[in-house]
Structures are given as structure tokens and as C-alpha cells.
C-alpha positions as CSV (number, residue, x, y, z in Angstrom):
1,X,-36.7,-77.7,-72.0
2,X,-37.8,-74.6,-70.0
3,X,-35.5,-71.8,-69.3
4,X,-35.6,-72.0,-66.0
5,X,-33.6,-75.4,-66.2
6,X,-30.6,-73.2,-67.6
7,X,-28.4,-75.0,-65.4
8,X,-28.8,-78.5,-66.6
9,X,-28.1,-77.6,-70.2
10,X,-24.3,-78.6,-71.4
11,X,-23.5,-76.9,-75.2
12,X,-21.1,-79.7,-76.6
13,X,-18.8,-78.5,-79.0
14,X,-16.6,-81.3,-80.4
15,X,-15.9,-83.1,-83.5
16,X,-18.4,-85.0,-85.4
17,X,-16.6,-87.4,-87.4
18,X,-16.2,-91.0,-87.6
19,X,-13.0,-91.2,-85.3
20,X,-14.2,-89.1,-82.9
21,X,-17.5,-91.1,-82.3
22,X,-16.2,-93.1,-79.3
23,X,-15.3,-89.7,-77.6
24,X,-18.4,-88.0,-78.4
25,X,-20.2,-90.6,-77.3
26,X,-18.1,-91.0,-73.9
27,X,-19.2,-87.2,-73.3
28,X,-22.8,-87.3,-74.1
29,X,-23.3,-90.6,-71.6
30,X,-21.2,-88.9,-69.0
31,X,-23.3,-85.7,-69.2
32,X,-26.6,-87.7,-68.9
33,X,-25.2,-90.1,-66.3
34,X,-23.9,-86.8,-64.2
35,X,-27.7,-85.5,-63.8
36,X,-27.4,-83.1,-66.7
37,X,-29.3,-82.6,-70.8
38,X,-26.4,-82.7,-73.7
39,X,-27.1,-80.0,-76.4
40,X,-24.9,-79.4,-79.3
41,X,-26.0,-78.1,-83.0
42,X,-26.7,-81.6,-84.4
43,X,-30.0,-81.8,-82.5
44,X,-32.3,-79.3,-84.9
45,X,-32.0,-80.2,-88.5
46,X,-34.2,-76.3,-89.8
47,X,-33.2,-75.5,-93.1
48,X,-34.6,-72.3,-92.3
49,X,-32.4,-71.0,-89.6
50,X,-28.5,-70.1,-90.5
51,X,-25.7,-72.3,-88.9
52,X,-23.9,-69.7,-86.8
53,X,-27.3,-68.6,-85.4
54,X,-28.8,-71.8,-84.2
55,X,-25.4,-72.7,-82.2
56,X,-25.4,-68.8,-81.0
57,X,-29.0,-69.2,-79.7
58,X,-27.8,-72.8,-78.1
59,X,-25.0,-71.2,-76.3
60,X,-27.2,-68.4,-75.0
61,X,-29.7,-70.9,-73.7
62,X,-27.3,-73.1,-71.8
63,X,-24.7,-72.7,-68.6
64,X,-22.4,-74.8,-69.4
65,X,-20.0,-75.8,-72.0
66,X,-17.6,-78.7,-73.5
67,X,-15.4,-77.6,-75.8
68,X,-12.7,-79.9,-77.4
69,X,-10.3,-78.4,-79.5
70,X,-8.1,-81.6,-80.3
71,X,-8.7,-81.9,-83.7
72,X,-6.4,-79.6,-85.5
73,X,-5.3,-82.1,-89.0
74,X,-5.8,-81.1,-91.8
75,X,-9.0,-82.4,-93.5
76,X,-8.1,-85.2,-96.1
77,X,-10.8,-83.4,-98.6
78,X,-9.5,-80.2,-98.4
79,X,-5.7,-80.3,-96.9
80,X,-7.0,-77.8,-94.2
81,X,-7.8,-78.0,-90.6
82,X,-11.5,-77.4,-89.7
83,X,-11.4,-74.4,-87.2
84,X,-15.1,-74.5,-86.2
85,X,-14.5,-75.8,-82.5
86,X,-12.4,-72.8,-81.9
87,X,-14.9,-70.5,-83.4
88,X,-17.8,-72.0,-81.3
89,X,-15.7,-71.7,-78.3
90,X,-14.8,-68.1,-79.0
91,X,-18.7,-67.4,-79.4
92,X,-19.2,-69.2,-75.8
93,X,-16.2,-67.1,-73.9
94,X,-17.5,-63.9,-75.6
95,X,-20.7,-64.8,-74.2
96,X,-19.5,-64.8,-71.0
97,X,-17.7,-61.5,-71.0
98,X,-20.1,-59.4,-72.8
99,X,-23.3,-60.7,-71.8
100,X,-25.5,-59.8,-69.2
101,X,-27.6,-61.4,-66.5
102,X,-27.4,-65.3,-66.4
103,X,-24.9,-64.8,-69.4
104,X,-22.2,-63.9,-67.0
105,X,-22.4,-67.4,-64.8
106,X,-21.3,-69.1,-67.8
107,X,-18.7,-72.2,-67.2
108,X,-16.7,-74.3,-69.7
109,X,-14.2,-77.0,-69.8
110,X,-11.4,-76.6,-72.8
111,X,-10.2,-80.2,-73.7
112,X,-7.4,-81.5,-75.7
113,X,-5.4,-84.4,-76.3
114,X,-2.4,-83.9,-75.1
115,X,-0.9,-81.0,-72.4
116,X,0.2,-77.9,-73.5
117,X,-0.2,-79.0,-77.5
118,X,-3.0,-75.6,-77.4
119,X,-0.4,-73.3,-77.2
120,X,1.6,-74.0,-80.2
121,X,-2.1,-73.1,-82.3
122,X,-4.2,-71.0,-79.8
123,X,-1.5,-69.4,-77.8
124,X,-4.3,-66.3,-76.5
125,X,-5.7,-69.6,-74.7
126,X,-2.5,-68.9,-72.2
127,X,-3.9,-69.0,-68.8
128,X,-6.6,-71.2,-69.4
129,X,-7.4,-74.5,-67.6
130,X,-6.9,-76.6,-70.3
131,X,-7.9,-80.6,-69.6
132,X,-5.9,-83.2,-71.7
133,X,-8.1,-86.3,-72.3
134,X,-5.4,-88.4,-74.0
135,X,-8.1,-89.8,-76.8
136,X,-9.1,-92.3,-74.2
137,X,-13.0,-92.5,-73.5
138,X,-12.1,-93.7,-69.7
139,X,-9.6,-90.5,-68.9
140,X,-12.4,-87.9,-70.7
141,X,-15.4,-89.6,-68.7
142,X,-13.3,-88.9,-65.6
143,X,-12.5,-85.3,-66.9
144,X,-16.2,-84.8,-67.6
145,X,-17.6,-85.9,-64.6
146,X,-14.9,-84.0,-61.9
147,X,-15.7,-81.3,-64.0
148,X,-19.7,-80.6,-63.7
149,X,-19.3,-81.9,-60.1
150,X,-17.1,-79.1,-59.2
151,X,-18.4,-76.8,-61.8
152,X,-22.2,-77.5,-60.9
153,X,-21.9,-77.6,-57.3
154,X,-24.5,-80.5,-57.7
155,X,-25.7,-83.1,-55.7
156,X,-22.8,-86.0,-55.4
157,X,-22.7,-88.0,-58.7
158,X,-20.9,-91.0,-59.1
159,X,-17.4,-91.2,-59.7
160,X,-15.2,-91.7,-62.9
161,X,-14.6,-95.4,-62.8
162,X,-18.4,-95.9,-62.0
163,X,-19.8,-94.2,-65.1
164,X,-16.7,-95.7,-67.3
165,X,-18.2,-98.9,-66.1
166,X,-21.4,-98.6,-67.2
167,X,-21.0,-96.8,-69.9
168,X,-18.9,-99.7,-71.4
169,X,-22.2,-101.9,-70.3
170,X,-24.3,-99.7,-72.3
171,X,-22.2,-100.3,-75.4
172,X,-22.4,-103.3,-75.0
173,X,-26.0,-103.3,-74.6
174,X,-26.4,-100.8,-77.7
175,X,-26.6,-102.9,-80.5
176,X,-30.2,-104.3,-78.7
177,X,-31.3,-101.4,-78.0
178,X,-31.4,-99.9,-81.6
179,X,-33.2,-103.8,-82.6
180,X,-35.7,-102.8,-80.0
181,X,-36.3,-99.1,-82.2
182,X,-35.5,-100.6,-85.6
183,X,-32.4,-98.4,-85.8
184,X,-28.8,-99.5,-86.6
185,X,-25.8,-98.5,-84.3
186,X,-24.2,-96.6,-87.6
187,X,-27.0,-94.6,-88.3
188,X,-28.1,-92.8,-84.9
189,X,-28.3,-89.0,-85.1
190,X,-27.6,-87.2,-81.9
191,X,-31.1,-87.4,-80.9
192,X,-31.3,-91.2,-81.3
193,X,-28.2,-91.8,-79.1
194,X,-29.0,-89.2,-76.4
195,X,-32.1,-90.9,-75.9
196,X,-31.0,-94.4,-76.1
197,X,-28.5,-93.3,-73.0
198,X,-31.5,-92.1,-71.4
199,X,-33.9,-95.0,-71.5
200,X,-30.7,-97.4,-70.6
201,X,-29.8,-95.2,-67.5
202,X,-33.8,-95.2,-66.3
203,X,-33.2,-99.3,-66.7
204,X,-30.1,-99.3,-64.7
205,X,-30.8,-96.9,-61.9
């Protein structure tokens, strides 16, 4: 995408895992449904480019940003927590305060699961608007959306309950989607499903 489409970019930063799939995919249909392009580190597979710099050079490139910070439990691999959301999060705020130029109009939503539960594991977060999304796909569409309407200042998109409501018709519909592409619901990547939404949202305009 060009740069001069910087405002239609949204850096997602949530968890990847198998319990947070219905989530993440709540998010990334809201985003596209809302009028704006989902990005998040999943989307370039280059061996040749370090981690940490491919999600730096995605923040840089984009306005806005979702960050969930809700998982916190320990991993059941390890026994510890996986602290990249925070990380990412801290790379997007110090983006905003020490960057220049187009840098500085940077916006974010923080979500968690429950109120308040931030401050007893990222208490500099104090102050922040934190958004509670209660693990429910319904309540973080609703979040989403009031969000990048306020945020963007965009044309008028439609409401929570609306995109809920078709996004549970495009589950629904998913499974013959992916026959029409050969794919399998369990084995889209991030590109796969963000261009699945896409195609269904151009079919139900």
C-alpha cells in the first residue's frame, strides 16, 4: 500500500494462539468492515529480516494501533507469560513520543479483558484509556468500531450490532469460502483470512 494511505493502516498487536482466534478474527473483520487495511507481523514470512525490525518498520508505516494486552498466563510450555504484546506496544507509544513528522499523529486503543486487571501487571499504564473487551467477539467489535470512528474522524461506518451481525454471517459463510480457494478454515494464515473478509464484504455491500 502507498504511503500516502498512512491513515488507513491499523498495526494489530494481539495474540496468535488457538484461543484467541475468534478475537483476532473479530478485530481483523471489524477493521476491514470499518473502511480500514489490518497489518500485524504475521503478514511477511522473510527469513531475511529480524523479528523486532519488521514489526518496528510496520509500526512506523501505519497510524493506527490495536494492542491487546489480555493474555498475561503463563505459557503451558514454558511456565512463563509471553510479554511480546507489551513490548510491541511500548515500541508503538515510543513511536509516538519520540518520533517526528507523521510519527507524532499516532493513535492506539489498549484492550484487556477485564477493567482495571492492567494495573496489577503494567501499573506505568496508569492514566491510560484502557478498553475491556470481556473475551466476547460481540463487545470487542463494538469497541473496535467506536474506536476508529472517533479516532479516524472518518466517514460514518456502521454501528456495533451491524458489523457483529455480519460478521457472524461471514463465519458462517467461511467454511465455503475456503472450498471455493481449496483452503481449509484451520489452515488460513493472516493473509488468507484478511482477504477472505475482503472478497465477502465486496459480496455483501
Amino acid at each position: 500500500m502507498a504511503r500516502n494511505n498512512y491513515a488507513r493502516g491499523v498495526f494489530l498487536n494481539c495474540p496468535f494462539d488457538d484461543q484467541y482466534a475468534p478475537l483476532f478474527q473479530a478485530v481483523i473483520f471489524a477493521v476491514l468492515d470499518c473502511g480500514f487495511r489490518p497489518r500485524c507481523a504475521l503478514e511477511v514470512d522473510d527469513a531475511s529480516e529480524v523479528r523486532f525490525e519488521k514489526i518496528g518498520r510496520i509500526i512506523a508505516d501505519w497510524k493506527y494501533g490495536i494492542h491487546d494486552i489480555s493474555r498475561t498466563q503463563p505459557d503451558a510450555a514454558t511456565g512463563l507469560p509471553r510479554f511480546n504484546m507489551p513490548l510491541e506496544l511500548g515500541m508503538f507509544l515510543a513511536a509516538k513520543k519520540f518520533g517526528t513528522g507523521r510519527q507524532k499523529k499516532k493513535v492506539c486503543l489498549i484492550l484487556d479483558s477485564l477493567p482495571y486487571r492492567y494495573q496489577q501487571f503494567m501499573s506505568d499504564l496508569a492514566g491510560q484509556d484502557i478498553q475491556r473487551h470481556d473475551d466476547d467477539p460481540k463487545t470487542l467489535i463494538r469497541v473496535v468500531r467506536n474506536w476508529l470512528r472517533t479516532a479516524s474522524e472518518s466517514q460514518p461506518m456502521p454501528g456495533g450490532a451491524e458489523i457483529h451481525r455480519r460478521y457472524l454471517q461471514f463465519v458462517a459463510d467461511l467454511p465455503a469460502l475456503c472450498a471455493e480457494v481449496r483452503l481449509q478454515p484451520h489452515e488460513l494464515t493472516f493473509a488468507d483470512l484478511a482477504s477472505l473478509i475482503a472478497e465477502w464484504l465486496l459480496r455483501n455491500s
